[in-house]
C-alpha positions as CSV (number, residue, x, y, z in Angstrom):
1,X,8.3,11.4,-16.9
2,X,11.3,9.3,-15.4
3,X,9.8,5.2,-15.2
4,X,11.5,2.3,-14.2
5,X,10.3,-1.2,-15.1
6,X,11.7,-3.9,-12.2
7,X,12.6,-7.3,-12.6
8,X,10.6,-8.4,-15.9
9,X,11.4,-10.3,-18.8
10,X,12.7,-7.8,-21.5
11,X,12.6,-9.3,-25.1
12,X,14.0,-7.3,-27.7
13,X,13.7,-9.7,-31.1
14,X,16.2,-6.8,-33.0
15,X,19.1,-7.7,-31.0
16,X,18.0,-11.2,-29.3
17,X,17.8,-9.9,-26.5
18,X,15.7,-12.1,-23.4
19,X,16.8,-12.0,-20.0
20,X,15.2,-10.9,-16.6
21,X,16.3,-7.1,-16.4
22,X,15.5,-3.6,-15.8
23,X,14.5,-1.0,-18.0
24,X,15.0,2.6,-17.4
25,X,12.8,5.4,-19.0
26,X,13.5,9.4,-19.0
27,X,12.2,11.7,-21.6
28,X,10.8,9.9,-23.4
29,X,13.7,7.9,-24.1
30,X,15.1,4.4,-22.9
31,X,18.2,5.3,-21.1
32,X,18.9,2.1,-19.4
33,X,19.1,-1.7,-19.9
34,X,19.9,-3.1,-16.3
35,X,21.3,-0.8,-13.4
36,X,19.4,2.5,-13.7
37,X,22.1,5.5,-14.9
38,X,23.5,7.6,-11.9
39,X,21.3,10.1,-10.3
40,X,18.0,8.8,-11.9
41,X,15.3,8.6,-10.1
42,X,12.3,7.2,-11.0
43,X,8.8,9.1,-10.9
44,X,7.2,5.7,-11.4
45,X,7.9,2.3,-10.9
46,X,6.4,-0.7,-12.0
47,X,7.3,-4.5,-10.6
48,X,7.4,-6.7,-13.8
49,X,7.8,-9.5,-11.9
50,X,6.2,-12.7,-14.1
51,X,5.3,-9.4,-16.6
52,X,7.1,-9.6,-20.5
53,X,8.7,-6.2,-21.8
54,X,9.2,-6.0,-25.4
55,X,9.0,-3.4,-28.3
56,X,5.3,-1.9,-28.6
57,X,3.2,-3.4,-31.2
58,X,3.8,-2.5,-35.3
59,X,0.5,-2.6,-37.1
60,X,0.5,-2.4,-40.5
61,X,-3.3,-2.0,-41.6
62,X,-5.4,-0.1,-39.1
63,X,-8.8,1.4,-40.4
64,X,-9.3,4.4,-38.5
65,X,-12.1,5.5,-40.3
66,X,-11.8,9.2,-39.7
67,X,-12.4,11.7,-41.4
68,X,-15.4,11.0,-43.4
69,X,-16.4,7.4,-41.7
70,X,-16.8,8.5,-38.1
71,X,-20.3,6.3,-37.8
72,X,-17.7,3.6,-38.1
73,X,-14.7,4.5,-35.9
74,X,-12.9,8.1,-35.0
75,X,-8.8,8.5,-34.1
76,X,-9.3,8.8,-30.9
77,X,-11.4,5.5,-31.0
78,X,-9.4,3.2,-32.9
79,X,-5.4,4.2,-31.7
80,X,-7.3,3.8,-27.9
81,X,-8.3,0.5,-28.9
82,X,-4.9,-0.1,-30.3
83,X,-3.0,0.6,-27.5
84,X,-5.2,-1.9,-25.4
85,X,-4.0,-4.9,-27.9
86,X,-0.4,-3.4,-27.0
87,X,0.1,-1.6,-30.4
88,X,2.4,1.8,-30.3
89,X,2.8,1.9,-34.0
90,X,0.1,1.5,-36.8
91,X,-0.3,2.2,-40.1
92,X,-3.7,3.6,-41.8
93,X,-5.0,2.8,-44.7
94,X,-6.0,5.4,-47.7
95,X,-9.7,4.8,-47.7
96,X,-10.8,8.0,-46.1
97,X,-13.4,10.4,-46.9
98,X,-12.1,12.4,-48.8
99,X,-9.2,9.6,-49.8
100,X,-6.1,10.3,-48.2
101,X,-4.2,11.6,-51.2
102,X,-3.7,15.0,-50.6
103,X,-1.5,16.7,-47.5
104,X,-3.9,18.3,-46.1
105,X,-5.8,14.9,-45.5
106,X,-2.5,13.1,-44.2
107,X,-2.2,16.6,-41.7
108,X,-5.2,16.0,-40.5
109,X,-4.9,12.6,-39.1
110,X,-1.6,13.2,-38.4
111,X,-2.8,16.4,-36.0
112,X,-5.6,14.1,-34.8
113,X,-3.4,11.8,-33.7
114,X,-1.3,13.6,-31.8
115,X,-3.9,15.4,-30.1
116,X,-5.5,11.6,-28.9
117,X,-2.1,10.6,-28.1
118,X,-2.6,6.8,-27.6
119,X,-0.7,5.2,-30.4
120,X,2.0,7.0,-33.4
121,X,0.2,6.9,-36.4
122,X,2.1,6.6,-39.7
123,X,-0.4,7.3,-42.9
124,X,-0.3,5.3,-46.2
125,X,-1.2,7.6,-49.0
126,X,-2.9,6.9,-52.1
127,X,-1.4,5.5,-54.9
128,X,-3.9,7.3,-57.7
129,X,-5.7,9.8,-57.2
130,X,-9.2,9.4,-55.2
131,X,-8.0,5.5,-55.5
132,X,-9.2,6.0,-59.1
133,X,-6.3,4.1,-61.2
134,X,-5.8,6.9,-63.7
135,X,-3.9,9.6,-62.0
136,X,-1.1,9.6,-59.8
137,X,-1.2,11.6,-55.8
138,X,0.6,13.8,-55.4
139,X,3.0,11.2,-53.9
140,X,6.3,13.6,-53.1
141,X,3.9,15.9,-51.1
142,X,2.2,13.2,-49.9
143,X,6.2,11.8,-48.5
144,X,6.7,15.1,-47.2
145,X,3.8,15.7,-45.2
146,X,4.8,12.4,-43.2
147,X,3.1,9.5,-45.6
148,X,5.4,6.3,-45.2
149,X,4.1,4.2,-48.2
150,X,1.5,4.3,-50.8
151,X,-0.7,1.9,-52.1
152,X,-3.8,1.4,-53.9
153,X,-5.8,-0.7,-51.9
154,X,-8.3,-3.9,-53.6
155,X,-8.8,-0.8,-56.3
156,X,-7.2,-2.2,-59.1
157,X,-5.3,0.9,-61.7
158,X,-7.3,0.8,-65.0
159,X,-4.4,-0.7,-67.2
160,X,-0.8,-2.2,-66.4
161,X,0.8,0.4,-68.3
162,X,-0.2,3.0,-66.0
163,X,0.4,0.8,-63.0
164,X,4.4,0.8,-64.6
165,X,4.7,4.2,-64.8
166,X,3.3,5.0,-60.9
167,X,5.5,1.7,-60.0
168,X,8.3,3.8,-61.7
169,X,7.8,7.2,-60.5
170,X,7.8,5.6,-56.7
171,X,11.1,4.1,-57.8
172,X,12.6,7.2,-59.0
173,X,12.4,8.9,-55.4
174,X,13.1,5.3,-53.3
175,X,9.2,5.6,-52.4
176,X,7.5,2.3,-50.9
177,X,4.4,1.3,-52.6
178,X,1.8,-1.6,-51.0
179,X,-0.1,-3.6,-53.1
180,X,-3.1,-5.6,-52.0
181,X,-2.9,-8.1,-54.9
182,X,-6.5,-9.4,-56.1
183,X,-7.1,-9.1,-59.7
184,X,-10.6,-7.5,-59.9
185,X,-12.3,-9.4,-62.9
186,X,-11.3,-12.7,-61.4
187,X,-12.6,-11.9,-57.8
188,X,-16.0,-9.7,-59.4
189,X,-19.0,-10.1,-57.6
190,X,-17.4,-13.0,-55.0
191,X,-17.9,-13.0,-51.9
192,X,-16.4,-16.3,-50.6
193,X,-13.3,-18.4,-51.3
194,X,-14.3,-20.3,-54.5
195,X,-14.0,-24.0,-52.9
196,X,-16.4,-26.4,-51.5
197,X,-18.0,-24.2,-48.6
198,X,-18.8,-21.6,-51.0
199,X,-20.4,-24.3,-53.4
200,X,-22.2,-25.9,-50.5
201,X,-23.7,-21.9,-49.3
202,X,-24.4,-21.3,-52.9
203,X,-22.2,-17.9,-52.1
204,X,-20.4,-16.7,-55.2
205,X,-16.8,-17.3,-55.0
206,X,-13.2,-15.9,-55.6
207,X,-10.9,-18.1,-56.6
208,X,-7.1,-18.5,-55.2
209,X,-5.9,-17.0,-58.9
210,X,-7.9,-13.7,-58.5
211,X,-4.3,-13.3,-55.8
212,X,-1.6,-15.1,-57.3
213,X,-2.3,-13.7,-61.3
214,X,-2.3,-10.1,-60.1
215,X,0.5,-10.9,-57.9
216,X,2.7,-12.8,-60.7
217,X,1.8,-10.0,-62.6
218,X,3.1,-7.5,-59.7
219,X,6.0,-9.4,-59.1
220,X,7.3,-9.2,-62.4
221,X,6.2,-4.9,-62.2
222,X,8.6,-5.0,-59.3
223,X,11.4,-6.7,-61.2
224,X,11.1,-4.0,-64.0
225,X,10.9,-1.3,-61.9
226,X,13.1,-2.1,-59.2
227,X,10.3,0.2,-56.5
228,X,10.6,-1.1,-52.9
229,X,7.6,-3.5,-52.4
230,X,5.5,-4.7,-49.7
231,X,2.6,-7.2,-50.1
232,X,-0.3,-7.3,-47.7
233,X,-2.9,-9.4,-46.9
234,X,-1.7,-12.4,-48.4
235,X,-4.5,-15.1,-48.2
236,X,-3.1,-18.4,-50.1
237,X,-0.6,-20.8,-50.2
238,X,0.6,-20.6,-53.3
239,X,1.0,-16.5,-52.9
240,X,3.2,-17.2,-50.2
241,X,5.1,-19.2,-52.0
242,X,5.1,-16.9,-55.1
243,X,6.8,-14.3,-52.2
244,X,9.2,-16.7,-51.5
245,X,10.5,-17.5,-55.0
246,X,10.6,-13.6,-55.4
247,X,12.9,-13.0,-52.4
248,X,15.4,-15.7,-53.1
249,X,15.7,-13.9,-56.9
250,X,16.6,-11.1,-54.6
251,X,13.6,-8.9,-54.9
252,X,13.0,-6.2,-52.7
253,X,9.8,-7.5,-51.5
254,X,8.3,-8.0,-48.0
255,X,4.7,-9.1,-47.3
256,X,2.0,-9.2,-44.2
257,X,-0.8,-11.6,-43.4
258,X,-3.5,-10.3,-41.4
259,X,-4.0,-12.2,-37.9
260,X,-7.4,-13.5,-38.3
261,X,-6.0,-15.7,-41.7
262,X,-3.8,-17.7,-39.7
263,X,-6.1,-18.6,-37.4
264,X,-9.6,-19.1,-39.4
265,X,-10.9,-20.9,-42.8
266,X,-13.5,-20.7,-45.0
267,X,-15.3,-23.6,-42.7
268,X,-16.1,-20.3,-40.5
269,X,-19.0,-19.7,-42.8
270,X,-20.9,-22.1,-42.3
271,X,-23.4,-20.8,-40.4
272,X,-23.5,-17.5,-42.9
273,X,-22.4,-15.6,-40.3
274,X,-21.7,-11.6,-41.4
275,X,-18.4,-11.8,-38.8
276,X,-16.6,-13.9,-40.8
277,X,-17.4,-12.0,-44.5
278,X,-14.0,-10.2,-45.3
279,X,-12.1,-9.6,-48.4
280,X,-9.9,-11.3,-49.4
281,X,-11.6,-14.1,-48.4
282,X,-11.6,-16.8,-45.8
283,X,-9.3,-19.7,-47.8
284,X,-8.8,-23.5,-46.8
285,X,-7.7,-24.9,-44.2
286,X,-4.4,-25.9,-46.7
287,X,-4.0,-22.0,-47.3
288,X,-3.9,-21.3,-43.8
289,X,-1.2,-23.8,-43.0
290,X,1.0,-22.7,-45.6
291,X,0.7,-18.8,-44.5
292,X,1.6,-20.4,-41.1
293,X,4.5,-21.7,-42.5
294,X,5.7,-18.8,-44.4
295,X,5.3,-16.6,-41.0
296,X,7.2,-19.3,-39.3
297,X,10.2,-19.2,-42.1
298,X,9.9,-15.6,-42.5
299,X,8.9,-15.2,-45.7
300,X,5.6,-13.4,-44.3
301,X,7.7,-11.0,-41.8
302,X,4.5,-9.2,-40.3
303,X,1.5,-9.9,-38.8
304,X,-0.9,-7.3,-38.9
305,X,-4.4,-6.6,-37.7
306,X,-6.3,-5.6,-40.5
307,X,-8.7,-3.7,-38.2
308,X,-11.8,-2.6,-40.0
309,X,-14.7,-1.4,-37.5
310,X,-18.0,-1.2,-38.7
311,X,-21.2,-0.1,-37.4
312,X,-23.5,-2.8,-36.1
313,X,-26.3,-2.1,-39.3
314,X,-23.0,-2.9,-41.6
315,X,-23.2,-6.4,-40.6
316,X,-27.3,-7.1,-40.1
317,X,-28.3,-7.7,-43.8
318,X,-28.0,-11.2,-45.2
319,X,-24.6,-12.0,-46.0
320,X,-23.9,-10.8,-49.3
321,X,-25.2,-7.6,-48.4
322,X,-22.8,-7.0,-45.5
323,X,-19.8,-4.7,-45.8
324,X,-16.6,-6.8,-45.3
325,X,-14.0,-6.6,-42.3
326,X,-13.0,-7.7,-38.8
327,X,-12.5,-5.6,-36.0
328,X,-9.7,-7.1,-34.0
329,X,-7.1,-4.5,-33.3
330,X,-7.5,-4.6,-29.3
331,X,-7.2,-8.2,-29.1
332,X,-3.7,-7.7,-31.6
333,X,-1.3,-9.7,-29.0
334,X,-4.2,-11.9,-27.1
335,X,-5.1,-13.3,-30.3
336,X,-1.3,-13.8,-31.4
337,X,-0.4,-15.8,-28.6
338,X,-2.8,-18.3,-29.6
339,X,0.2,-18.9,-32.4
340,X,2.6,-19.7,-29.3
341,X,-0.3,-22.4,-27.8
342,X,-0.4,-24.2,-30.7
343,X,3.6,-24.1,-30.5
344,X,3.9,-22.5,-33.9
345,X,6.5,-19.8,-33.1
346,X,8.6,-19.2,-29.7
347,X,7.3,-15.9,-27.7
348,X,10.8,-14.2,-29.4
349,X,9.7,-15.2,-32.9
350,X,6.4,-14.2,-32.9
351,X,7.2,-10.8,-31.1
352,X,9.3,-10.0,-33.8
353,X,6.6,-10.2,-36.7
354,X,4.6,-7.8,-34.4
355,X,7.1,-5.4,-34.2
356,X,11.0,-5.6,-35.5
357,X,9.5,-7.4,-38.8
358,X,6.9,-4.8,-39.6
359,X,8.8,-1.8,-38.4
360,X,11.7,-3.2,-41.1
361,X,9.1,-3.7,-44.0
362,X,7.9,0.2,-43.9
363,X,10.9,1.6,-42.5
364,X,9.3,2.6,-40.0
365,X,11.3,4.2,-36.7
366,X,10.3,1.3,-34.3
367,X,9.7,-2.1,-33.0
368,X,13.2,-2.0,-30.8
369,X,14.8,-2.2,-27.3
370,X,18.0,-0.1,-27.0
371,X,19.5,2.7,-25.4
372,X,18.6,6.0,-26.8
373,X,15.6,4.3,-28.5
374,X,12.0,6.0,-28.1
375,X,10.1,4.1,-25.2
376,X,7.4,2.6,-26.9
377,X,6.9,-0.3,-25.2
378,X,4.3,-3.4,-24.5
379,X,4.1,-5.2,-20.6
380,X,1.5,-8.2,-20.7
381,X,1.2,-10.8,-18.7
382,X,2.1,-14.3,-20.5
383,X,0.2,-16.4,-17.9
384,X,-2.9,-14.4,-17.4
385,X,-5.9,-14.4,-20.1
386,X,-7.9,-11.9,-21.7
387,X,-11.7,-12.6,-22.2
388,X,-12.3,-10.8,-25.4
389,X,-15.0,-8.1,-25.4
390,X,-15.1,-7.8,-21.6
391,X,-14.2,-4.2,-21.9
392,X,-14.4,-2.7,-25.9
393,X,-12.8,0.7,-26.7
394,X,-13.4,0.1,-30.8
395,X,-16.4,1.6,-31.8
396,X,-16.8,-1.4,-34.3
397,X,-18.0,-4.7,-32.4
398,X,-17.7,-6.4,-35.6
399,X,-15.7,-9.5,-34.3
400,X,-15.9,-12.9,-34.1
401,X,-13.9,-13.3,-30.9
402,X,-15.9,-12.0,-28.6
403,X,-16.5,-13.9,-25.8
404,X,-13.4,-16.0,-26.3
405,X,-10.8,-16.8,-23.5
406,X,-7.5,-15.7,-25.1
407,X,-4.0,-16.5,-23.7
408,X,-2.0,-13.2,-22.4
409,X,-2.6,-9.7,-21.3
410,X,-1.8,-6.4,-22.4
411,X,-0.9,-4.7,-18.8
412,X,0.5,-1.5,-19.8
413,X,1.0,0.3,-23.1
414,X,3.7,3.1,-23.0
415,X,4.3,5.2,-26.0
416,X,7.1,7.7,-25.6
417,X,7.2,6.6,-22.2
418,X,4.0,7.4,-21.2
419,X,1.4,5.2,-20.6
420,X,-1.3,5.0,-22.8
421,X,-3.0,2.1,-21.6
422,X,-3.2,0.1,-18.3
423,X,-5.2,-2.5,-17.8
């Protein structure tokens, strides 16, 4: 399909990029930045006038739940909810049933996900084997198949020794490997950031050092081995700044912070609310203004969703008996320009850690606008609002913003330059 996009603002963070232009579409394909290229026509035209065009949506951590958590969420579900919160790109985690570390696992969501055709899916394989800690996946296979990273999840591998040698091995074949850093004695049995709310709830706590020993301890792995590295979910301060001291040794590190951290605390719990139970935990109010800071400087250089949709009986038992996570993945942008509002990044800045940022962190083949590039691309509306939950295409309701007025939104969602979503 041939698509022209008239008169918007096109942003494209990669190449700085931000004037009032057109954009050209054919095949697929961006062909044109400006005057459309002789003899195109346009099968569809859109006015962008007071619309925003930039780079569709990077996510790093999308849950998808399928195969084996379909209760929970489905492909088709989840990359449709995506591509209302303006994501073209995600990643899924390994925590499938059976665990994604096997090809014919990664070739079924990958088939899946074609067929649904609402967002590119790009899997994260499994680290160990069944996320066990013993036994490596097969991780070459696992490349080969079409699985960008691998990582182990909050499932710690049973001793460091074997954690070198996997950390190693990924090395060997220039193999990206995620870590989620919590060290699982330290954080055993918590369920709250180990701090005054969780003393006042009498919830059991998990204390900032469950992240930063295991991610000292990772750092230093990733010094040793020399493996590219990406860190997600940071949830402190001081891991942030652990990051930071990393990257100006001239590690090969990069690190995400899921959304919801920069904008809630551990003062969310108050009212014991199941919404807010997530792990890692909910941190202070200090924590969260220095992972603001680290987004701001680039240290953190994505901003993902975490997205983990739940049934509704996941999140009806008392609050230690809840299963963790946020579904927020359709509310992505809406809930990222709230980071503009409270004039902590510029529109430009905060588009690129949805998109250029994360695209570089994974090598993944997005999050740009430029001639010959695929057209996966985001329109919203900066000046309009988005009333969260007023329509819901994740089959996981699990999320504390509903019913909240949030700044921007998502108009059209094209991925290979056609539309996947219009709202």
């Amino acid at each position: 399909m041939t698509l022209s996009i008239l008169g918007a603002r096109v942003i494209d963070p990669n190449s700085g990029l931000d004037q009032v232009t057109d954009l050209h579409v054919d095949s697929g394909k961006i062909v044109a930045l400006g005057a459309a290229p002789a003899g195109f026509t346009a099968v569809r035209s859109i006015d962008g006038a007071g619309l925003v065009v930039a780079p569709g949506l990077v996510d790093l951590s999308v849950s998808l739940r399928e195969p084996g958590y379909s209760r929970k969420g489905t492909i088709a579900s989840e990359t449709r909810a995506a591509a209302a919160g303006g994501v073209t790109s995600l990643c899924c985690p390994p925590r499938t049933k059976p665990v994604l570390d096997t090809p014919a696992v990664a070739e079924l969501i990958l088939d899946r996900a074609r067929e649904a055709g609402h967002a590119k899916v790009f899997p994260i394989g499994a680290l160990s084997k069944g996320l066990e800690g013993e036994q490596l996946a097969e991780l070459v296979a696992l490349r080969d198949t079409g699985c960008v990273a691998f990582g182990n999840g909050l499932e710690s591998f049973r001793n460091t020794r074997t954690l070198a040698r996997a950390l190693e091995y990924a090395a060997t074949f220039d193999l990206t490997v995620v870590f989620h850093s919590q060290d699982r004695d330290l954080a055993a049995g918590g369920l709250a950031h180990e701090g005054a709310m969780a003393s006042f709830l009498g919830l059991p706590g998990i204390p900032e050092t469950a992240e930063t020993v295991a991610l000292a301890r990772d750092l230093l792995l990733v010094e040793q081995t020399g493996v590219r590295a990406h860190f997600s979910q940071l949830t402190s301060a001081r891991g942030a700044q652990l990051i930071a001291q990393a990257q100006a040794r001239g590690l090969p590190v990069t690190a995400d912070v899921a959304l919801y951290q920069l904008i809630l605390t551990d003062e969310a719990l108050v009212d014991f609310s199941s919404l807010y139970h997530v792990q890692p935990p909910l941190r202070t109010r200090a924590d969260r203004d220095g992972l603001r800071e680290a987004v701001k400087s680039g240290v953190i250089q994505a901003i993902s969703s975490h997205h983990q949709p739940h049934e509704r009986d996941a999140k009806l038992a008392p609050f230690g008996a809840t299963e963790p996570g946020i579904s927020s993945v359709e509310l992505l942008l809406p809930l990222a320009l709230t980071l503009v509002e409270d004039g902590l990044l510029d529109l430009p800045t905060l588009l690129q850690r949805l998109s250029a940022g994360p695209a570089a962190a994974l090598r993944l083949p997005a999050g740009e606008l430029k001639v010959g590039a695929a057209a996966d691309l985001v329109l919203f509306d900066p000046k309009a609002s988005t009333v969260a939950g007023e329509q819901w295409r994740s089959k996981g309701d699990n999320c504390p913003f509903i019913g909240h007025c949030l700044p921007g939104a998502v108009r059209y969602t094209v991925v290979d330059g056609h539309i996947s979503h219009e709202g």
